[in-house]
C-alpha positions as CSV (number, residue, x, y, z in Angstrom):
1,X,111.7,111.8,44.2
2,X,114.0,109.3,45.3
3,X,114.8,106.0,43.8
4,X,113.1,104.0,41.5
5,X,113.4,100.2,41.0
6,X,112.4,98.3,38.1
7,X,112.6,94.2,37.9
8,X,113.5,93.4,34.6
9,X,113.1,89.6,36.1
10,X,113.0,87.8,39.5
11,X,114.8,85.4,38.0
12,X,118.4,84.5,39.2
13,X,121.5,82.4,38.2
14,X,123.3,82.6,42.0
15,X,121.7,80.8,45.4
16,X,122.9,83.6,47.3
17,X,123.3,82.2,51.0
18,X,121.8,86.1,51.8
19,X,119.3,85.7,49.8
20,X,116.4,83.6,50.9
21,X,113.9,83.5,48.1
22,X,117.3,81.7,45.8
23,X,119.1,80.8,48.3
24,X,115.6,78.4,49.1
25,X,114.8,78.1,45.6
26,X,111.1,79.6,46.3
27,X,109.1,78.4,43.5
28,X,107.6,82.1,43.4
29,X,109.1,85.3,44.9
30,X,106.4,87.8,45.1
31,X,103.6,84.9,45.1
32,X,103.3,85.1,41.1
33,X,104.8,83.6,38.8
34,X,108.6,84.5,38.0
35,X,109.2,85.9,34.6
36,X,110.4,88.7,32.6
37,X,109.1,92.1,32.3
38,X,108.0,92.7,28.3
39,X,109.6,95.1,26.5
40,X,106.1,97.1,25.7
41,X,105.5,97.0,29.0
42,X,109.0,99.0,30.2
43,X,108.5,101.5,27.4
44,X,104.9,102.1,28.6
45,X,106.2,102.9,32.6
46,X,109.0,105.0,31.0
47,X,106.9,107.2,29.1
48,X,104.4,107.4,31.9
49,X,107.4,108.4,34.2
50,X,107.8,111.4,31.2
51,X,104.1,112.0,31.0
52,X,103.8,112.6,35.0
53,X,107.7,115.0,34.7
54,X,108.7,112.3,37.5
55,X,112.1,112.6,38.6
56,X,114.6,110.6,40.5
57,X,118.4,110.4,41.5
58,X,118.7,106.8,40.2
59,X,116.7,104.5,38.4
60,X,117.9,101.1,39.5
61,X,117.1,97.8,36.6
62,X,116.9,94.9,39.2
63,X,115.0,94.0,42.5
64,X,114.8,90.2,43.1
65,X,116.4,88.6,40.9
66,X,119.3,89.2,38.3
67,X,118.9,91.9,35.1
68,X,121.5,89.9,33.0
69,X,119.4,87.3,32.7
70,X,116.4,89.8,30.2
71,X,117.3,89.4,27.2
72,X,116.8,92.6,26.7
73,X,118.4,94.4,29.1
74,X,121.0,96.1,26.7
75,X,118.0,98.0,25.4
76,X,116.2,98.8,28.9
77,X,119.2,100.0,29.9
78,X,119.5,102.6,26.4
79,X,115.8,103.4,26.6
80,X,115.8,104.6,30.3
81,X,118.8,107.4,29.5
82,X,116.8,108.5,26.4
83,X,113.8,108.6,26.9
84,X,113.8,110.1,31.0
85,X,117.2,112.3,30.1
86,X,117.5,114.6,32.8
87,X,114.5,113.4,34.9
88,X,117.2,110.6,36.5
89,X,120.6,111.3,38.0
90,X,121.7,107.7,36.8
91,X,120.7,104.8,35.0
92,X,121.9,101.8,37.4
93,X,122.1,98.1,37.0
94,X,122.6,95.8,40.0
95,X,124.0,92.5,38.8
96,X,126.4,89.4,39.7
97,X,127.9,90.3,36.2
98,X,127.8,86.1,35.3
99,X,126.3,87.2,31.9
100,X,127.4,90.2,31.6
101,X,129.9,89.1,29.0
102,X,132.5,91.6,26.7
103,X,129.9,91.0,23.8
104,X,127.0,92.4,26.0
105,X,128.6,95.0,27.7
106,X,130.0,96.5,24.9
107,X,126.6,96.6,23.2
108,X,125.2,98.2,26.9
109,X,128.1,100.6,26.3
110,X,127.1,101.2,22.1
111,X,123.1,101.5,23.6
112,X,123.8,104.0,26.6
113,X,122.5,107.8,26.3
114,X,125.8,110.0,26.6
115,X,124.2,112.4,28.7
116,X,123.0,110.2,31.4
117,X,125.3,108.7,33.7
118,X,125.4,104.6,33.7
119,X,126.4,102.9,37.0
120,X,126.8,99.4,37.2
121,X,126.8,98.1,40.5
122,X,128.6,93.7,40.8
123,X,127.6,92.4,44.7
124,X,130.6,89.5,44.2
125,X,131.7,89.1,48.1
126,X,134.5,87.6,47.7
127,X,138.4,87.3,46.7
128,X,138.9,83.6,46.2
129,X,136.7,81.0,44.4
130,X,135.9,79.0,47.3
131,X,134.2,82.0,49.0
132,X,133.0,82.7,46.6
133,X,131.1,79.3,45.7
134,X,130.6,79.0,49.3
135,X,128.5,82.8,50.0
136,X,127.1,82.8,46.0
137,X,126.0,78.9,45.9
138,X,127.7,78.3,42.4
139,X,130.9,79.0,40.7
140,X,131.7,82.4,39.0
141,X,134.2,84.5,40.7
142,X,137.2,84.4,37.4
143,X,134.0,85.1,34.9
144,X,133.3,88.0,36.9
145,X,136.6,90.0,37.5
146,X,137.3,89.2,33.3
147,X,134.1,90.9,32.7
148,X,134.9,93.6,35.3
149,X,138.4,94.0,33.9
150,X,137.0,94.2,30.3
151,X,134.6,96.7,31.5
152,X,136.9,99.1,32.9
153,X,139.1,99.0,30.1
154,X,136.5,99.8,27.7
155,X,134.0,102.1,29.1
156,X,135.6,105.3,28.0
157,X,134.0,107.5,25.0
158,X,130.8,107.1,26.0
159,X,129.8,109.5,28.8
160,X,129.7,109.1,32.2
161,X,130.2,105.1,33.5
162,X,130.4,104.4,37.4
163,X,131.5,101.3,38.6
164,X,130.8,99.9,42.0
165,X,131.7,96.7,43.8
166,X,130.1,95.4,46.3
167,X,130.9,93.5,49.8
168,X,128.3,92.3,51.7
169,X,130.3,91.4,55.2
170,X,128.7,88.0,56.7
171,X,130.2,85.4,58.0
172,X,131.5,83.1,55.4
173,X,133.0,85.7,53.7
174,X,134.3,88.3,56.6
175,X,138.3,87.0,56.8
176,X,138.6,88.4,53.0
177,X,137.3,92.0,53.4
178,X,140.9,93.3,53.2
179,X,142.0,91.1,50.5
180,X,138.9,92.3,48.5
181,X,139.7,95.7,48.7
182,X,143.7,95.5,47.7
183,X,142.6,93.4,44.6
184,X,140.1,95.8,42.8
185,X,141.6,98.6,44.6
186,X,145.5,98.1,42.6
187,X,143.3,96.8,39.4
188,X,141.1,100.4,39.7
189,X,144.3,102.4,39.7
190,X,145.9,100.5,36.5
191,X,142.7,102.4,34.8
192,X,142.4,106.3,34.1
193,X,139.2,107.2,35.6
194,X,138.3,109.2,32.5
195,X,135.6,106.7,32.1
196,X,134.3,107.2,35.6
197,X,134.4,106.5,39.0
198,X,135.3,103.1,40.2
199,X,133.9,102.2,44.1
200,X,134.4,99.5,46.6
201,X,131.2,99.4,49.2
202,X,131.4,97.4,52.1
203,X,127.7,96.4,53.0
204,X,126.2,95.4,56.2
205,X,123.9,92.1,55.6
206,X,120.7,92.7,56.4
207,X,119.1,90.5,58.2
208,X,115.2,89.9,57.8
209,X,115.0,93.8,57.2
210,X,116.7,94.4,60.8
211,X,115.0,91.4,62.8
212,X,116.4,89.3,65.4
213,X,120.0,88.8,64.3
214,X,120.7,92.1,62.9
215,X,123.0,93.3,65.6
216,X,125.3,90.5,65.3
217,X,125.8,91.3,61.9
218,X,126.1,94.9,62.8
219,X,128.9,93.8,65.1
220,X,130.9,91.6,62.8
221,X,130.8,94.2,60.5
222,X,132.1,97.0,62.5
223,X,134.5,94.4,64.0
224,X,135.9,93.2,60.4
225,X,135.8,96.7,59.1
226,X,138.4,97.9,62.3
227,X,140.7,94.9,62.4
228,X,141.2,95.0,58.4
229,X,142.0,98.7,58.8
230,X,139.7,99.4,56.4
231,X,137.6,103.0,56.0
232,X,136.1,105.4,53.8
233,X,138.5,107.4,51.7
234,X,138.7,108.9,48.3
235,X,141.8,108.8,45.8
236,X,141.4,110.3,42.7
237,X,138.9,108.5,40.7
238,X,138.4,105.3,43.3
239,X,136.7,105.6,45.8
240,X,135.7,103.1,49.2
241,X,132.9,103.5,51.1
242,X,131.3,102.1,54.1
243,X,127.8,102.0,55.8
244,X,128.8,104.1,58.5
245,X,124.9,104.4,59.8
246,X,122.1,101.6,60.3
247,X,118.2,102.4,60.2
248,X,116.1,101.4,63.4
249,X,115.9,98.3,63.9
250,X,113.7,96.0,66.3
251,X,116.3,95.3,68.9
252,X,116.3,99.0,69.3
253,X,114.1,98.7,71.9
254,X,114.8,101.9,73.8
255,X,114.5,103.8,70.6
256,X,111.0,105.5,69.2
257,X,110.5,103.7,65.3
258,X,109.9,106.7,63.1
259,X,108.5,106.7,59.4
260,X,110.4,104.7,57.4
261,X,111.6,106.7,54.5
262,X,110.7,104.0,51.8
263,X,107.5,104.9,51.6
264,X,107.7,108.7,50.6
265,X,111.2,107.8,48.6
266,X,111.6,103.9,47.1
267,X,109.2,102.8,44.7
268,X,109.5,99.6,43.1
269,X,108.1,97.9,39.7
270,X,107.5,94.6,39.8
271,X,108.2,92.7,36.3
272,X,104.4,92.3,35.4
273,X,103.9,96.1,35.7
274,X,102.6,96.4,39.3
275,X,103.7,99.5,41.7
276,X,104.3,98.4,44.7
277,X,105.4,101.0,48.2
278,X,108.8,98.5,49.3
279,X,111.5,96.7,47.9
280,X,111.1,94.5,51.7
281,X,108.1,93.8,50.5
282,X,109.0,90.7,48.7
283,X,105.1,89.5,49.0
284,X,103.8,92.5,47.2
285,X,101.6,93.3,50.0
286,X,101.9,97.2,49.5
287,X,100.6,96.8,46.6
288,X,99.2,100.3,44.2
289,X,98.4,99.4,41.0
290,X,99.3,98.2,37.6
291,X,101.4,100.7,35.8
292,X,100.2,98.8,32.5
293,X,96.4,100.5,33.1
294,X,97.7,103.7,35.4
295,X,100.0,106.7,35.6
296,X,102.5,106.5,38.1
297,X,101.5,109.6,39.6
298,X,98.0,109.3,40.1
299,X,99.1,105.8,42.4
300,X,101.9,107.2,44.0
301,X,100.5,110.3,45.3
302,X,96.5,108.3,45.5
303,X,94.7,107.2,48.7
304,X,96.5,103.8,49.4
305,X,100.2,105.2,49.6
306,X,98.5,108.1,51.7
307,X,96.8,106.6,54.1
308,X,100.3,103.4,54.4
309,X,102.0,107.1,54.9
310,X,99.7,108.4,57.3
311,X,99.9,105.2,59.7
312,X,104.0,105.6,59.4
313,X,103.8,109.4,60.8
314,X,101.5,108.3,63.3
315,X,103.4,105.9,65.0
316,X,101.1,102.6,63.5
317,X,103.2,99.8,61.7
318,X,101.1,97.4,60.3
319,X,101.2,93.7,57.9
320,X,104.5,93.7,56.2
321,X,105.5,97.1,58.1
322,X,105.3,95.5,61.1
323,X,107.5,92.7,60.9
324,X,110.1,95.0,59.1
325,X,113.3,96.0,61.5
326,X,114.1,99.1,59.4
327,X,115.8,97.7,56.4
328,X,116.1,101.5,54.5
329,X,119.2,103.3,54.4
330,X,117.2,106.9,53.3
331,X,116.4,109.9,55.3
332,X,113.2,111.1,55.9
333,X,112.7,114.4,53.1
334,X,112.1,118.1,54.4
335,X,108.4,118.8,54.4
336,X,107.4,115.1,53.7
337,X,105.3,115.1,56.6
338,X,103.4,118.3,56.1
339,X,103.1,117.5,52.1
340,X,101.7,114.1,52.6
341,X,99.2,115.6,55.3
342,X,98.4,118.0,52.7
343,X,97.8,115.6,49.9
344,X,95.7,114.1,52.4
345,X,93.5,116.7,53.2
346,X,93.4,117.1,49.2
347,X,91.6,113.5,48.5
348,X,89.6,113.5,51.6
349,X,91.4,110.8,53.6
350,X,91.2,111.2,57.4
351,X,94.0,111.9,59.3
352,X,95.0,109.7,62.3
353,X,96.5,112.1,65.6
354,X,99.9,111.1,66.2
């Protein structure tokens, strides 16, 4: 089905200059107030995911703000791989890796199912301390890489654990793309990838979900990308990776916008239990349901995603769709189209000609 997002918290630690909401220091992100998703709660959308045979390839724990700073997320983390086992390719956690501390991950590690791959993905954009201050708003960068290090040196024994870094390419942080990559690249190969697979991503910053200023960070990427020499390749158990494609965007002028494949493949959860269509959607307009008083099922497959899918195939962006460039990196599914016309037809909501 996709991917699956779950906000453990939009709280966060970093004033990410790429991120607005902490970069700004919103009072709210999503227009309620920030907090922390309660344990009952997470076990209650878990076993509805069971209850409903729901399936995806990765079930990510973050979306607007950072995971380390639940309590709790040791045990989110351990109750996702057993209680969904095979219903979820991995069990991913997307954080700056501040808290992340030997203490915790080694519990994460003791709490993990060993059947069910863990990925943890660290955005850290940087190799010195005063990018890294400058692109993350606060210091960090030596905290990181020890818990990184740690990590890596202790993630054998207990299935499957993928480790991925991330570099978002922008422009206070472009000049050290290359000496990113040979720093975790020659600590990677110091560590037998018995544990798993170790990654280095080079991410293109979105800008406003593909608005006006996209294709200039589409160009500085490409351009930093070529003069550091640097492109996708595979050696043993490490791995680098670019974004070698780019969704449609609105300076795409002269191209048709198709469906954006969020809306059949990303669901996210936002931390008080609501189901909502977008992860762009940082004002929870797209809004389904509460997954505290519904299945997940019966709202993602209901009228309202239906008819938001319907308006996609026909060509019709509207509210928060409109203003959205094409942030989603998905393709659309085989037989998406025809199965959402059919659902349609099966709850008695008109369909619009294209």
């Amino acid at each position: 089905m996709g991917v699956l997002q779950v906000e453990p918290t939009d709280r966060c630690n970093l004033a990410c200059t790429m991120c607005a909401p902490h970069a700004e220091s919103w009072p709210t992100v999503h227009g309620i107030p920030k907090g922390l998703m309660p344990l009952a709660l997470y076990e209650r959308v878990l076993a509805g995911l069971v209850a409903g045979d729901c399936h995806f390839d990765h079930l990510i724990l973050q979306w607007l703000g950072d995971p380390s700073l639940h309590p709790d997320l040791e045990r989110m983390v351990g109750l996702a791989g057993h209680t969904l086992g095979a219903r979820v390719g991995h069990v991913r956690v997307d954080s700056n890796a501040i808290l992340l501390t030997e203490t915790r991950l080694d519990r994460m590690l003791r709490e993990k199912a060993p059947a069910v791959p863990l990925l943890l993905v660290f955005t850290l954009d940087a190799a010195t301390a005063a990018t890294y201050r400058r692109v993350k708003g606060r210091e960090g960068l030596e905290k990181v890489r020890r818990h990184v290090r740690h990590l890596l040196r202790n993630r054998a024994g207990v299935g499957r654990v993928d480790v991925q870094l991330q570099f978002v390419v922008q422009p206070g942080n472009a000049h050290e793309a290359a000496a990113f990559l040979a720093y975790w690249s020659a600590l990677a190969t110091c560590h037998d990838s018995e544990g798993g697979h170790v990654e280095v991503m080079f991410k293109r910053l979105s800008v406003g979900g593909g608005a006006a200023g996209q294709a200039a960070a589409d160009a500085l990427y490409d351009t930093t990308l070529h003069e550091a020499g640097i492109t996708a390749h595979t050696e043993g158990g490490f791995s680098v990776s670019i974004w070698q494609e780019r969704p449609w965007q609105a300076d795409d002028a002269h191209k048709a916008r198709g469906p954006c494949p969020g809306a059949w493949l990303t669901p996210v959860v936002r931390h008080d239990g609501e189901l909502l269509m977008c992860c762009a959607d940082l004002g929870s307009e797209l809004r389904l349901g509460s997954l505290a008083e519904h299945d997940f099922r019966t709202l993602w497959e209901g009228e309202v995603a239906t008819r938001l899918r319907l308006q996609h195939l026909a060509g019709r962006f509207e509210g928060v769709c409109a203003s959205c460039g094409g942030v989603n990196w998905y393709r659309m599914p085989p037989g998406a189209a025809a199965a959402t016309r059919e659902r349609a037809r099966a709850l008695g909501v008109p369909i619009p000609l294209e």
